[in-house]
C-alpha positions in Angstrom: 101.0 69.8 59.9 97.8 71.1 58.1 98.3 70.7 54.7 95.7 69.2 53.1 93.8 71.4 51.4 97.2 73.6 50.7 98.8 73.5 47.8 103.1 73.5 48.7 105.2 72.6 45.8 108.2 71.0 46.0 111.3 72.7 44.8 112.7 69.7 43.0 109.7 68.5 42.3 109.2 71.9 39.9 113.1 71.1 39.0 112.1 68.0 37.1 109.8 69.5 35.2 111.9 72.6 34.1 110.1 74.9 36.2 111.3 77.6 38.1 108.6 79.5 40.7 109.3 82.8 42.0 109.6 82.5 45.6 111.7 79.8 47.9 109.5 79.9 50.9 112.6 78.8 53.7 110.5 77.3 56.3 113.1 76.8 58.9 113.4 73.9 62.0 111.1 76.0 64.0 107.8 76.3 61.2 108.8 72.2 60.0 108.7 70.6 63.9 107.6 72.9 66.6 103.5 72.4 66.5 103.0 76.2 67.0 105.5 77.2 64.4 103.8 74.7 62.3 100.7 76.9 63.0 103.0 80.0 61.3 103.8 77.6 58.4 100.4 77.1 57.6 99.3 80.9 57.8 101.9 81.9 55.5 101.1 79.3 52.6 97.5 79.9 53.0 98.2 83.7 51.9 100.7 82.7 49.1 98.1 80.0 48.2 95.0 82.7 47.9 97.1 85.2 46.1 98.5 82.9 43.6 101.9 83.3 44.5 104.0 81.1 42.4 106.6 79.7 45.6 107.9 76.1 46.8 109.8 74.9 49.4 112.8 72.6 49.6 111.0 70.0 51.5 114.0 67.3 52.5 116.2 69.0 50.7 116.0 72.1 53.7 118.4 71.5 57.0 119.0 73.5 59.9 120.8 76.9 58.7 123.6 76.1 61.4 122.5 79.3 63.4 121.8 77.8 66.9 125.6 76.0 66.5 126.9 79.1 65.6 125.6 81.0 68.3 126.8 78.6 70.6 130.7 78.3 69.6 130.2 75.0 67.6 131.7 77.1 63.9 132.5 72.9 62.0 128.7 72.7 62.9 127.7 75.1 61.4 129.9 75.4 58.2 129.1 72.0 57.4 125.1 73.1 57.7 125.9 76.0 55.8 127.6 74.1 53.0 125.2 72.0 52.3 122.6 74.3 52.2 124.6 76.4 50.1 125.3 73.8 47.9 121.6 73.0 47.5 120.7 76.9 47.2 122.9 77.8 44.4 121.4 74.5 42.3 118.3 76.4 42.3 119.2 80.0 42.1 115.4 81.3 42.9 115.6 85.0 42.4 114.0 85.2 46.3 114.0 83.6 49.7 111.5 84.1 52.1 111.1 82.8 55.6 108.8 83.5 58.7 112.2 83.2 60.5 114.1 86.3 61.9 117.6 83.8 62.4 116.6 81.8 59.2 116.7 85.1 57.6 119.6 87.0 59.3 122.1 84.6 58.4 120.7 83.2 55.6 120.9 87.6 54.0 124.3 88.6 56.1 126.2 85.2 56.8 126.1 82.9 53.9 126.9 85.0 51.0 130.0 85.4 52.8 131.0 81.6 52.4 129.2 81.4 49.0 125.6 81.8 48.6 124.8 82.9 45.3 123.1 86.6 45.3 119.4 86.4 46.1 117.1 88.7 47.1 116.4 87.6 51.0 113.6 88.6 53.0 111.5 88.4 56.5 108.1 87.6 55.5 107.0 90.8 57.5 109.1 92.5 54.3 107.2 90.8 51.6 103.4 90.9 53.1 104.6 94.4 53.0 105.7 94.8 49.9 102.2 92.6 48.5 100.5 94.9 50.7 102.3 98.7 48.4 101.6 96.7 45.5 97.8 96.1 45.4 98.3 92.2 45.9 97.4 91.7 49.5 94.3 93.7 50.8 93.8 93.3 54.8 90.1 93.2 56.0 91.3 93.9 59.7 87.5 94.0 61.1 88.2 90.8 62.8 90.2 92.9 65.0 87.9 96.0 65.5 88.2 97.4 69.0 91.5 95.6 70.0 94.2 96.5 71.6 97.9 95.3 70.0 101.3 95.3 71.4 104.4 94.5 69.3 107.4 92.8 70.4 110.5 93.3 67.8 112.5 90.6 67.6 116.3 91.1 68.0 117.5 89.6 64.9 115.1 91.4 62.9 115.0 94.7 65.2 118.5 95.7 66.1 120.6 92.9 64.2 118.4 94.1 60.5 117.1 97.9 61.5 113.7 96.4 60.3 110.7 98.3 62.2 108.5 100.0 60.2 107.6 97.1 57.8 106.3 95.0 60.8 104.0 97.9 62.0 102.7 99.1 58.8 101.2 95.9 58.4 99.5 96.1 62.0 98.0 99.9 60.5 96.0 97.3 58.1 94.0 95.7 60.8 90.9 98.0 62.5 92.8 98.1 66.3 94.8 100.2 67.8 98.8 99.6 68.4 99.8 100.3 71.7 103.3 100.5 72.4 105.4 98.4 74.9 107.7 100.9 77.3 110.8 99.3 75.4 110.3 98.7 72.1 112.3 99.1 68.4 115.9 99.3 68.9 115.6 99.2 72.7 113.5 96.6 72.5 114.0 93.7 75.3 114.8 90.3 74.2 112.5 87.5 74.5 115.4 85.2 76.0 115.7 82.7 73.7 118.1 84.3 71.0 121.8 83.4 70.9 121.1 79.5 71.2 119.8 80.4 75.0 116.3 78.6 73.8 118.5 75.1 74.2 119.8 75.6 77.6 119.1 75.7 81.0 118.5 79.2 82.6 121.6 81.1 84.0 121.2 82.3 87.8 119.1 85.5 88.6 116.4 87.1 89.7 113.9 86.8 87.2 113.4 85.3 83.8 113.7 87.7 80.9 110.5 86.5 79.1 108.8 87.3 82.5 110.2 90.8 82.5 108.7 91.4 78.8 105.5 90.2 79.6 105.2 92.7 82.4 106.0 94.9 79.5 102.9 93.8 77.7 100.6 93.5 80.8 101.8 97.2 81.1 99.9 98.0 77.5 96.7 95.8 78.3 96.6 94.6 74.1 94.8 91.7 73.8 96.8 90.8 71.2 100.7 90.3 71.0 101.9 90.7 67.6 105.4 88.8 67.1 107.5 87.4 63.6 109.6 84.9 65.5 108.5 81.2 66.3 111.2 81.5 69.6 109.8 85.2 70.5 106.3 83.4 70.1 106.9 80.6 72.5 108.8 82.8 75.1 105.9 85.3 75.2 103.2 82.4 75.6 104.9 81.0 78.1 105.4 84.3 80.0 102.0 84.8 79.5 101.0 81.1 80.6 103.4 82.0 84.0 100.6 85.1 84.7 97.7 83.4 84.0 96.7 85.5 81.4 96.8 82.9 78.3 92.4 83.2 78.3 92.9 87.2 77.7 95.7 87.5 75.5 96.9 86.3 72.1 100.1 85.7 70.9 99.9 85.4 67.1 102.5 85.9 64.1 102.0 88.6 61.3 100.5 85.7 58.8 98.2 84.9 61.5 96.6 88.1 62.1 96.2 88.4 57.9 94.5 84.8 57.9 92.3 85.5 60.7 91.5 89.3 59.3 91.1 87.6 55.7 89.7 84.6 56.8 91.8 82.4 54.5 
């Protein structure tokens, strides 16, 4: 990962020297190994990093949230994720968690206060580029995007598992390009296929891959540019794309990413 000329504290690090930051930047298994979540990673500590956002991360101390086990039946998997997160969590007690991950972030605001999580203000990061956005922090100079075309694709477990829809697409009003709707989108929006642990499995029988069928969707718009604010949505959607020979003409690009590019960052 890219992180050179970033500046990512580290949580205990900070700790040590009795220092507390504002933000806990939860980076999730997707933005730490994947190399194009990585990409996401980067974006959203460049902004943090040019608006003096006082955040770490947990570094080592961060494991897999236990989703993925969860979703697929394996519950001791998962509680003994969740514990130890937990455990590691409420040592720190950071007023708010933020992470570029709609699953990080479902389970991490609905599922783990229920087994102990201390309270804390959880959010998608589509919620708090927002919320820098109403309060004067953030400014978006969208002109790198003048005369596109974008589609959004809502992600389930932000979309219809957090009723979260406006916050994504306020930020998309920032850039100079106009949003173009796919024929199913906000709470009847179609799946990407890899939610519910089906990214780690071998397809079931059928007629046509569901990623397929959503990229049809966003051939139907002609964007050049696919907004998303989910590392699996994102690889689903690129590879659909890939499939229809389209990856030349079309983007695929997280929130962060559009801000960096329009912000240059």
């Amino acid at each position: 990962m890219e992180t050179k000329k970033l500046n990512v504290p580290i949580m205990a690090d900070l700790h040590a020297e009795g220092k507390k930051p504002d933000v806990l930047f939860w980076v999730g298994c997707a933005g730490s190994f994947d190399q194009r979540a990585q990409k996401i990673t980067v974006a959203f500590c460049k902004i943090l990093n040019a608006l003096n956002i006082n955040f770490a991360v947990l570094g080592k101390e961060e494991s897999c949230t236990g989703d993925p086990a969860r979703r697929a039946g394996n519950e001791f998997i998962f509680q003994m994720k969740a514990q130890e997160n937990i455990m590691t969590l409420n040592s720190y007690e950071v007023g708010t968690i933020v992470t570029t991950c709609p699953h990080c972030f479902n389970i991490l605001k609905n599922e783990y206060p229920k087994i102990g999580l201390y309270e804390a203000e959880v959010l998608h990061h589509a919620q708090y580029l927002q919320q820098l956005i109403d309060s004067g922090q953030l400014k978006v100079d969208g002109g790198a995007f003048k005369g596109k075309t974008i589609t959004y694709h809502d992600s389930c477990y932000l979309g219809r598992a957090n009723d979260i829809y406006e916050a994504p697409r306020n930020l998309l009003k920032e850039l100079d390009a106009s949003l173009n709707e796919m024929a199913e989108n906000k709470s009847r929006g179609l799946c990407c296929g890899a939610g519910g642990a089906q990214m780690f499995k071998e397809d079931e029988k059928g007629d046509k891959r569901i990623n397929t069928a959503r990229t049809e969707q966003i051939l139907d718009t002609n964007a050049n540019v696919v907004a998303a604010n989910c590392p699996f949505c994102i690889t689903m959607l690129q590879d659909g794309i890939k499939e229809k020979e389209k990856q030349d003409s079309i983007m695929v690009l997280d929130l962060s990413e559009l801000i960096v590019q329009s912000n240059q960052y």
